[in-house]
Backbone bond lengths (Angstrom), bond angles and torsions (degrees), N, CA, C in turn:
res aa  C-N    CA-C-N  psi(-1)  N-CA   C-N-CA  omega(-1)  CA-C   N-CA-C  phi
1 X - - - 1.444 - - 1.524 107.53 -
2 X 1.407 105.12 118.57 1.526 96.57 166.40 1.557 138.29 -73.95
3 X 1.120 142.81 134.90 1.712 142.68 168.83 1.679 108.11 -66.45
4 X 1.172 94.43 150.60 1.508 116.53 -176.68 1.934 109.52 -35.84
5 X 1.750 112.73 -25.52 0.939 90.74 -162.02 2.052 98.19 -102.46
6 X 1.771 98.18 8.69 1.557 102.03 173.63 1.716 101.01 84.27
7 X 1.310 103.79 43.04 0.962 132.94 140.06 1.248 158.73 -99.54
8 X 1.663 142.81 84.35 1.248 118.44 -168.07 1.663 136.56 -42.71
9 X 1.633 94.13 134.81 1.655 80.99 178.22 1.688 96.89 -98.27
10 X 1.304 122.41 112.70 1.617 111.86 178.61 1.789 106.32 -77.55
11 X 1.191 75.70 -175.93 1.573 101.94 -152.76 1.488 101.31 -91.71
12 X 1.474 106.95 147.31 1.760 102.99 170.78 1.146 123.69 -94.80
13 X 1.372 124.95 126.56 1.785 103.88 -157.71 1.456 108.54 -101.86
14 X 1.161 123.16 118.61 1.286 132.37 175.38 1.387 125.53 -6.43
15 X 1.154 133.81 -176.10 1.846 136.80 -160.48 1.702 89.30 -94.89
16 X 1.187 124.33 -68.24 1.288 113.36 -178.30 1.438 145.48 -49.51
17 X 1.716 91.65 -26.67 1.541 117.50 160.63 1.014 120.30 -71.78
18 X 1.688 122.00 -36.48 1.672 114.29 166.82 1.464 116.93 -83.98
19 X 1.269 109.83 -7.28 1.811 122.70 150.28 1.314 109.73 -46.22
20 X 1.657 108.93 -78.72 1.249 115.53 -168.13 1.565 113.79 -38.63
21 X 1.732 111.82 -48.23 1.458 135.84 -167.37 1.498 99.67 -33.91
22 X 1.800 89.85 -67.92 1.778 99.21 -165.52 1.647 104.30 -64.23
23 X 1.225 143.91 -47.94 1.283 142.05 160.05 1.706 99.84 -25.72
24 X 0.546 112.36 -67.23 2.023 113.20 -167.13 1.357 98.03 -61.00
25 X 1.153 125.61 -63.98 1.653 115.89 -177.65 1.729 114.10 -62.35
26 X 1.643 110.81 -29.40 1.076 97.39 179.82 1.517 111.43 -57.07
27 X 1.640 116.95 -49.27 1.374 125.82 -163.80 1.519 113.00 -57.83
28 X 1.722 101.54 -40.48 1.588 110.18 158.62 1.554 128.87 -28.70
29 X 1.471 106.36 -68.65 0.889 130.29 145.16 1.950 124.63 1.61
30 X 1.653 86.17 -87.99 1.854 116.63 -172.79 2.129 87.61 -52.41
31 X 1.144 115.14 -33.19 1.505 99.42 -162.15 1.484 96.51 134.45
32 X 1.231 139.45 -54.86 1.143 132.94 179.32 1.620 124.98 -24.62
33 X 1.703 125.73 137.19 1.199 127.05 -157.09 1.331 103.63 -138.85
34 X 1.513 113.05 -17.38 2.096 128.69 179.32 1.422 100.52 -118.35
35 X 1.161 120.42 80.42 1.649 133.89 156.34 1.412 91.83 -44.50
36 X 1.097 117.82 159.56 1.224 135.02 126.65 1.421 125.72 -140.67
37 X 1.579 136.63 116.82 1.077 142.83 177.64 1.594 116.45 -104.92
38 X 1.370 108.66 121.77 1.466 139.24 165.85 1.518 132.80 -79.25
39 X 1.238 107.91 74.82 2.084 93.08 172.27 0.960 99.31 -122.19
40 X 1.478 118.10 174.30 1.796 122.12 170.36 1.173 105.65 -85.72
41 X 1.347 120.28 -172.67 1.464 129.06 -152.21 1.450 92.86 -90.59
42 X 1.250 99.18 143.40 1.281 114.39 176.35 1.998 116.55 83.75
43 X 0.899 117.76 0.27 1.140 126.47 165.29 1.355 138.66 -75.73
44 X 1.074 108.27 11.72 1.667 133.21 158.72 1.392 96.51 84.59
45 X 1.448 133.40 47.15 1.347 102.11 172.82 1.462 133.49 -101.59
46 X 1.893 93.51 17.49 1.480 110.64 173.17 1.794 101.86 -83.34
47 X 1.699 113.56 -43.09 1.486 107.97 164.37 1.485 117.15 -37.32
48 X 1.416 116.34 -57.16 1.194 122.29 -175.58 1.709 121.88 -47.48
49 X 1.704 90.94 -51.61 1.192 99.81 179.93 1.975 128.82 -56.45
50 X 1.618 101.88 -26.31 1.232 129.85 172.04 1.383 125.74 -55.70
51 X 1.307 90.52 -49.54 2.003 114.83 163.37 1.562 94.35 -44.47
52 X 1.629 110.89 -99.94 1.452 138.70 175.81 1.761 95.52 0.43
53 X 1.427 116.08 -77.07 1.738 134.50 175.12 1.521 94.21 -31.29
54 X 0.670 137.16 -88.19 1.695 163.10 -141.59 1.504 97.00 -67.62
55 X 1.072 149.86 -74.18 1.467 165.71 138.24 1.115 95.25 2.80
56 X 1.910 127.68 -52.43 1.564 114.62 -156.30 1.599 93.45 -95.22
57 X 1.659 110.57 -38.89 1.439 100.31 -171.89 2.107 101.17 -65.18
58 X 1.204 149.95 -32.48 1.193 166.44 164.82 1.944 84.84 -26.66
59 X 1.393 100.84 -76.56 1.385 111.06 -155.91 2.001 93.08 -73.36
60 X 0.998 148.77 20.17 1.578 158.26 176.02 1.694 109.15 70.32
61 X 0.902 93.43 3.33 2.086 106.95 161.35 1.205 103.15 -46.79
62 X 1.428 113.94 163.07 1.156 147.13 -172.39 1.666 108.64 -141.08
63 X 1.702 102.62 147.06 1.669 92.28 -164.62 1.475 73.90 -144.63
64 X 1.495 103.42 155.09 1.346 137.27 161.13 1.830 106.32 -122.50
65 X 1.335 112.82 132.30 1.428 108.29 -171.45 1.600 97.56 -141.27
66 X 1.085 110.96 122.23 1.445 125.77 -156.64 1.970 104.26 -104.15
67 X 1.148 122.90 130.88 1.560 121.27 175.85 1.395 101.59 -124.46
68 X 1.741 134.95 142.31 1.048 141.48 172.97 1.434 124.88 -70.08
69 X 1.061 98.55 -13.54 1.947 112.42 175.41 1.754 111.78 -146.44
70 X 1.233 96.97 136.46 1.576 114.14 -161.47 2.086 90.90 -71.08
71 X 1.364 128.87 -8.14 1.216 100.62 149.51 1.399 132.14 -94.99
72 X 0.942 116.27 21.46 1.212 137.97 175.20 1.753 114.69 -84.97
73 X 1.567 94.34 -32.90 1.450 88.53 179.16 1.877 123.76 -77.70
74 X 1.678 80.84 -26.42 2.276 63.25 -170.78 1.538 95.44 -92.16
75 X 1.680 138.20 -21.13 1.752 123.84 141.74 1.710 108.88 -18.99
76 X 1.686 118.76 -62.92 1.589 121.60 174.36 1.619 109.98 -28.88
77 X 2.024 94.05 -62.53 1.656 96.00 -142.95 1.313 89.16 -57.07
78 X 1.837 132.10 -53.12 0.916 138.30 -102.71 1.708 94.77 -98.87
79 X 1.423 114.59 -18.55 1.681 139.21 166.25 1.304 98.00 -64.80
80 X 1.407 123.23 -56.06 1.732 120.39 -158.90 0.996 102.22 -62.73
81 X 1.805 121.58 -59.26 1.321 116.60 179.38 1.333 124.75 -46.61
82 X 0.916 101.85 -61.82 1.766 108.99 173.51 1.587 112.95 -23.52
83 X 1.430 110.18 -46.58 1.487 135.93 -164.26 1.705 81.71 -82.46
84 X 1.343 143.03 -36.27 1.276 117.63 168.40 1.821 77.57 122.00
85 X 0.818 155.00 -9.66 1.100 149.68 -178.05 1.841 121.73 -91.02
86 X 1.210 136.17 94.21 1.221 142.77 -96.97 1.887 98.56 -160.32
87 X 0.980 108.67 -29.26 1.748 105.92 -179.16 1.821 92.88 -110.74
88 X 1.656 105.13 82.60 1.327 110.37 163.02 1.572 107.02 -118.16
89 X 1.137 122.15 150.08 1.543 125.02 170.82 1.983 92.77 -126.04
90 X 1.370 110.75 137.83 1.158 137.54 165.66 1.520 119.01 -87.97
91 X 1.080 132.43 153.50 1.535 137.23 163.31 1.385 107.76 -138.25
């Protein structure tokens, strides 16, 4: 959602999501390079995933973010933006 001045206000992601967070960086961390993250549906892990985006583009990273079904992708864009994240290109 954007603020008056067209700004996103992002989202706070729940206790388990900033669980998950530190788990992923920890594994980062250990050497690990194949995350894999598990929630059930609806468990924000496109929020999550938004964070993750945002953090690398923040630090001058570059992200590729992959969805298994092409409706899945504009659900993606339409989360990122929201999340304030705005220079995505699709294929």
């Amino acid at each position: 959602m954007l603020d008056m001045f067209g700004q996103a206000e992002r989202k706070q992601l729940r206790p388990y999501q900033v669980d998950a967070l530190a788990k992923i960086k920890s594994s980062i961390l250990a050497g690990n390079r194949r995350i894999v993250v598990a929630l059930p549906t609806g468990a924000g892990k496109t929020l999550l995933a938004s964070h993750i985006v945002a953090g690398a583009l923040a630090k001058g990273g570059s992200v590729v973010f992959c969805a298994p079904m092409v409706t899945l992708i504009n659900q993606t864009i339409a989360a990122f933006e929201a999340e304030g994240i705005v220079d995505i290109g699709a294929m």
